[in-house]
C-alpha positions in Angstrom: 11.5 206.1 9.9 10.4 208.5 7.5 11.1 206.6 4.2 12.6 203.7 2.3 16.4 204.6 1.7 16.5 205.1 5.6 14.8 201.7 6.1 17.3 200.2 3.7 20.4 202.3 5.8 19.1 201.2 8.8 18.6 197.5 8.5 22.4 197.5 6.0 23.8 199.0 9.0 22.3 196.2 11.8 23.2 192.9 9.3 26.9 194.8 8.9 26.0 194.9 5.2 25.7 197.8 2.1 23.4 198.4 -0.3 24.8 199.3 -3.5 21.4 200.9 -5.1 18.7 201.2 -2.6 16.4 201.9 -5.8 17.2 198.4 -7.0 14.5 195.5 -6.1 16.7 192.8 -5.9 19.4 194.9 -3.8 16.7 195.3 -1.4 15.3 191.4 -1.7 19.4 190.6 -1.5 18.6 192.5 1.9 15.5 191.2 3.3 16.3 187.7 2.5 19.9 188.2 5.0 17.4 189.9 7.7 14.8 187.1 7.8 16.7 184.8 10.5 18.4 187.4 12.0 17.9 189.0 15.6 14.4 190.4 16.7 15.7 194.2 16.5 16.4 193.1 12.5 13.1 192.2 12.6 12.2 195.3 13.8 14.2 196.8 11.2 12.8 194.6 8.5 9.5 195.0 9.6 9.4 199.1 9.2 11.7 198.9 5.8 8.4 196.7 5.1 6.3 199.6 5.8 8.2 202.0 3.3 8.5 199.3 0.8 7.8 200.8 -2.5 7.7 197.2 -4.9 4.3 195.3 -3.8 5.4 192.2 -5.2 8.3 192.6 -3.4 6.9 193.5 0.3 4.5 190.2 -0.4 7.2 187.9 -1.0 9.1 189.3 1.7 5.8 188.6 4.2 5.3 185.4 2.9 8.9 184.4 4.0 8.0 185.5 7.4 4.8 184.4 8.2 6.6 180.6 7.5 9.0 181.9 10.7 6.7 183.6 13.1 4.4 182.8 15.4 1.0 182.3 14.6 -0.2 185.3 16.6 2.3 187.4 15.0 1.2 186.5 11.5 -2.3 189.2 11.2 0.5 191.8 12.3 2.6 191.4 9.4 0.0 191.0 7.0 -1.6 194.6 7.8 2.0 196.0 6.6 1.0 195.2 3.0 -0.2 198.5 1.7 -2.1 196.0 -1.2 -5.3 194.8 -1.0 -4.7 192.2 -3.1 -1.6 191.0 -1.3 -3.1 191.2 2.4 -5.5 189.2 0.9 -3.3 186.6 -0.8 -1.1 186.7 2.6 -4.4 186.1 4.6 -5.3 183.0 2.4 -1.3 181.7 3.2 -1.6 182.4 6.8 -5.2 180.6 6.6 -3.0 177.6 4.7 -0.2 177.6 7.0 -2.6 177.2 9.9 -4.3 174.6 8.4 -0.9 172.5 7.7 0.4 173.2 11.3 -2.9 171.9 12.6 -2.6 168.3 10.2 0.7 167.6 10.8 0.5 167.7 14.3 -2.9 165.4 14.6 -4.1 162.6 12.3 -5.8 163.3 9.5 -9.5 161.5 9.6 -11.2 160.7 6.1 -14.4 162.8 6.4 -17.6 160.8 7.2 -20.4 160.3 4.4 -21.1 159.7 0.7 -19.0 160.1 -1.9 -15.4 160.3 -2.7 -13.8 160.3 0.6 -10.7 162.3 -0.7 -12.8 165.0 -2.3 -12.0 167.7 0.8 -8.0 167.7 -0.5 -9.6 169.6 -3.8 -10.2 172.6 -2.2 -7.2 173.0 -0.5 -4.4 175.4 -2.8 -1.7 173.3 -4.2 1.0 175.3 -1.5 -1.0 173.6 1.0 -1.3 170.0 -1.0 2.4 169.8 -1.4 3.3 170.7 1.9 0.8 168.4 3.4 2.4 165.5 1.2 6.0 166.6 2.1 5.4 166.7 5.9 2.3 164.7 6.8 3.0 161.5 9.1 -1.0 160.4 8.4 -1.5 157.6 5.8 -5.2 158.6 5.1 -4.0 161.9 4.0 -1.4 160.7 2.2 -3.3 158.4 0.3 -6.2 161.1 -0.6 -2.8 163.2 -1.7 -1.5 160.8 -3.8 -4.4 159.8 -5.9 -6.4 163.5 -5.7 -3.8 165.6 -5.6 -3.7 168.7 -8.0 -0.7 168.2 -9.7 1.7 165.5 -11.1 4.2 166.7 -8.2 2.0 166.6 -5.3 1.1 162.8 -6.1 4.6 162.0 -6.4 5.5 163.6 -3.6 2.9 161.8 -1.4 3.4 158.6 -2.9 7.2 159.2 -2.2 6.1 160.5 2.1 3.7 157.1 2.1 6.7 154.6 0.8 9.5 156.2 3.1 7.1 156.4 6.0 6.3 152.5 5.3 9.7 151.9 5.3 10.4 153.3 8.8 7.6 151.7 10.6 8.3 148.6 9.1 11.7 148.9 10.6 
């Protein structure tokens, strides 16, 4: 594929869709958005429209959206289709996040050893990775540290919310 209004042809054509304007942004996002769950050769599709993709902020948000569905080992492949280096590097720090939250969930969080405020690791994690963490973790200790240290009003609630409905189901 040699540029963007044959990306946009191709992958309209694969999802049995038109695009009105291929110029628009949110004709294009309209598009993307329909491709993300779809069959591997309209990821294919998706990926090299990614390639062409003149908007930045568009081709991020697009990446960001997949790197939530793929693989891990995949993720460093869609990344390096950002033509940004501002974006690869805000994709990296998501993929780096998203790592990090696949590994809590699946283990139990352990309160690090040592001085000081226990919860004071949670801090330096970004608030994507605080609220997801207090939406999906099945650790108390974690939940805890996210309820009274996390970054914003809505990460606290949210783990305080996780810890009560995860009491309630191992009480039952």
């Amino acid at each position: 594929m040699h540029s963007l209004p044959e990306g946009i042809e191709l992958l309209a054509r694969l999802l049995g869709d038109v695009v009105a304007d291929y110029e628009d942004e949110h004709e294009r996002w309209r598009l993307y958005e329909k491709a993300l769950d779809d069959t591997p050769s309209v990821m294919k599709a998706l990926e090299a429209a990614i390639l062409q993709e003149e908007d930045e902020n568009v081709a991020l948000s697009v990446v960001l959206r997949v790197l939530e569905r793929v693989p891990r080992s995949e993720r460093t492949a869609w990344i390096n289709r950002l033509s940004g280096s501002r974006s690869r590097e805000y994709a990296r720090a998501r993929a780096t996040d998203m790592a990090t939250l696949e590994d809590l969930v699946r283990k139990e969080y352990v309160l690090p050893a040592g001085e000081g405020d226990s919860c004071s690791s949670v801090e330096d994690w970004s608030d994507w990775l605080q609220l997801r963490l207090a939406q999906k973790s099945f650790s108390t200790d974690l939940l805890k540290c996210l309820a009274t240290a996390g970054r914003t009003k809505r990460i606290r609630r949210s783990a305080s919310e996780r810890l009560t409905t995860l009491g309630r189901v191992r009480s039952a």
